[in-house]
C-alpha positions as CSV (number, residue, x, y, z in Angstrom):
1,X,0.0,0.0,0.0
2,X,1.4,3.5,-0.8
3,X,0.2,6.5,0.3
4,X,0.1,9.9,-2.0
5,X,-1.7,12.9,-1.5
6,X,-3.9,12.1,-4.5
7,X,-4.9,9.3,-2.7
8,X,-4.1,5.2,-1.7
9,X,-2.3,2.7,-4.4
10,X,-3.3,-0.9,-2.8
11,X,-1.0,-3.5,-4.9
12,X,-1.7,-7.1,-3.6
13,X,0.2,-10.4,-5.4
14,X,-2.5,-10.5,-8.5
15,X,-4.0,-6.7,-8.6
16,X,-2.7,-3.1,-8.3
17,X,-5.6,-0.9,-7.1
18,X,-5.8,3.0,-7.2
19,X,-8.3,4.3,-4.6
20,X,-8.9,8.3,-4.9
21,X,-9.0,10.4,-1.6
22,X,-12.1,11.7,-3.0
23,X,-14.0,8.8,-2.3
24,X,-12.7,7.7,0.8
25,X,-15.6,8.5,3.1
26,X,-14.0,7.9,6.8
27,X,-11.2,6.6,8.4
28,X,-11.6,4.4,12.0
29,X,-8.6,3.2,13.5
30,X,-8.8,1.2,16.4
31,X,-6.3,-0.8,18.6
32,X,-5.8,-3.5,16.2
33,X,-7.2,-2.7,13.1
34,X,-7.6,0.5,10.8
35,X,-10.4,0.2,8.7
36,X,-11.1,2.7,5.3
37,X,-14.8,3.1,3.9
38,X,-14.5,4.2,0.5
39,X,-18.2,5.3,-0.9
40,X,-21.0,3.0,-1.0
41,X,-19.9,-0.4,0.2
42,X,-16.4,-1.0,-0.1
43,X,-14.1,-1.0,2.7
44,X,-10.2,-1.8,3.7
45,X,-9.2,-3.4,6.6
46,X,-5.3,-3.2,7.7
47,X,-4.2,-4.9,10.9
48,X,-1.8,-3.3,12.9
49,X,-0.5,-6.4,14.9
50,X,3.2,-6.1,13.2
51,X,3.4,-1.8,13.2
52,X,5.2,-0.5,15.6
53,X,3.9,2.2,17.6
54,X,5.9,4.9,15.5
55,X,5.1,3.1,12.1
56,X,1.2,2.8,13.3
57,X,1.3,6.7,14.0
58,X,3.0,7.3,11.2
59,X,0.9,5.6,8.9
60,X,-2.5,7.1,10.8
61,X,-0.9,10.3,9.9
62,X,-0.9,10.0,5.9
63,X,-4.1,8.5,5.9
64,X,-5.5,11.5,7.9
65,X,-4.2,14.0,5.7
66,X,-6.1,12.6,2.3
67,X,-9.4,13.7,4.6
């Protein structure tokens, strides 16, 4: 996943999704998880068991910023 202020790239072992920030309708990050709702019914889900407490925040951060 890479973030850019035009929004998230997701690449995963078969696809390579761009997801705009203009459809990212919220953000929730929780203890474990961070969860992104794009519009309508689509959502991410990112665990944060492996982050560090620094790499969790730092991540957060960029994600807050497309908002």
């Amino acid at each position: 996943m890479l973030i850019g202020e035009n929004g998230i790239k997701v690449i995963g072992e078969n696809f390579t999704e761009m997801i705009p920030k203009e459809i990212i309708s919220d953000i929730g990050v929780y203890d474990d998880m961070i969860l992104i709702f794009l519009i309508g019914y689509k959502s991410y889900f990112i665990p944060t068991r492996y982050l560090t407490r620094e790499n969790k925040e730092q991540f957060i951060n960029k994600l807050m910023a497309l908002k």
